[in-house]
N, C-alpha and C positions, 0 to 999 in steps of 0.2 A: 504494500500500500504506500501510495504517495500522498504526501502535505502539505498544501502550502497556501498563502495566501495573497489572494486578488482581488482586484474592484473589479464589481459589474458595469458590464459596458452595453453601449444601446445602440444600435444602427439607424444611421441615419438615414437616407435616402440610397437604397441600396437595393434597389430590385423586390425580388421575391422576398429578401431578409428586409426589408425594411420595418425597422419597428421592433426588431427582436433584439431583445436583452439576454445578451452572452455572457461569458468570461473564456479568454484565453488561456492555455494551455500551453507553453514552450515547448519546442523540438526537445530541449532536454529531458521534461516531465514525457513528454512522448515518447520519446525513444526509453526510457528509464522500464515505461511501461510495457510497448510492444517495438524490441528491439526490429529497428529496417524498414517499418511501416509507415506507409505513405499513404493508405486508404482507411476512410471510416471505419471507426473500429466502436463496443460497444463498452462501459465502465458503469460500476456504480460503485456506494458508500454514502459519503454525508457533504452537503452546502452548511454549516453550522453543525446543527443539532438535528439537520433535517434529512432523514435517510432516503436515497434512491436508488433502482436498479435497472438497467437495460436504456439508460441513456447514451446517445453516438456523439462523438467527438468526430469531426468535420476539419478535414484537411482546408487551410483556408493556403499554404505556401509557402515554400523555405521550412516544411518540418514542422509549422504552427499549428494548431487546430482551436479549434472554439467548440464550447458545450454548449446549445442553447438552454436557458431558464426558461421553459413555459411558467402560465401564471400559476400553476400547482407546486410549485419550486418555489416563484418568488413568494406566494404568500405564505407558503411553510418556514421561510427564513425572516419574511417579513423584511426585506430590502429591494433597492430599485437599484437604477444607474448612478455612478460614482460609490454606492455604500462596499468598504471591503468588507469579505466574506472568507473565510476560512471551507480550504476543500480537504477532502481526501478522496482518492481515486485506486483504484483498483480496477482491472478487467473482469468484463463480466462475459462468462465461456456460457451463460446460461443459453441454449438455442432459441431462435427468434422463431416463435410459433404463429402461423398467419391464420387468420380470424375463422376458423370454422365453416362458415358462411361464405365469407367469401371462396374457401376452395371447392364447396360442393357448388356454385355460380361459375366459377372458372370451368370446373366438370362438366357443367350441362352446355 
């Protein structure tokens, strides 16, 4: 598990991200975690005190990534853009299961 801590950051006018409240993640903490990877990968643990599982970290270039905060994140920690937040990261191996529903619609 990794530690450390950041301010959350907001997108400004940015496409499809605009609007979303991240925090970055360095090539170091990245590599630290999944040694040589350069594609979305999946992590959990805690923003605070606030525990998550099966969120992607998002190659954003040069080794960087960014976690997106949805609002179930930030209101669990209760902070917005510029407040620093305390992470811990770990990889999450747990397999991404797709919705039920949607694979018996894909079947038919």
């Amino acid at each position: 598990m990794i530690k450390f801590t950041t301010a959350i950051l907001k997108f400004g006018l940015q496409g499809e991200k605009t609007g979303w409240s991240y925090i970055k993640v360095s090539n170091a903490v990245a590599q630290t975690l999944f040694p040589d990877n350069k594609k979305s990968f999946r992590v959990k643990e805690k923003l605070d005190e606030f525990s998550f599982k099966g969120v992607a970290l998002l190659p954003i270039g040069e080794g960087v990534f960014i976690m997106a905060l949805n609002a179930t994140m930030r209101k669990g920690i209760g902070k917005q853009k510029g407040a620093k937040v305390n992470v811990q990261l770990a990889i999450d191996k747990t397999p991404y299961l797709l919705n039920k529903t949607l694979i018996v619609c894909l079947e038919d």
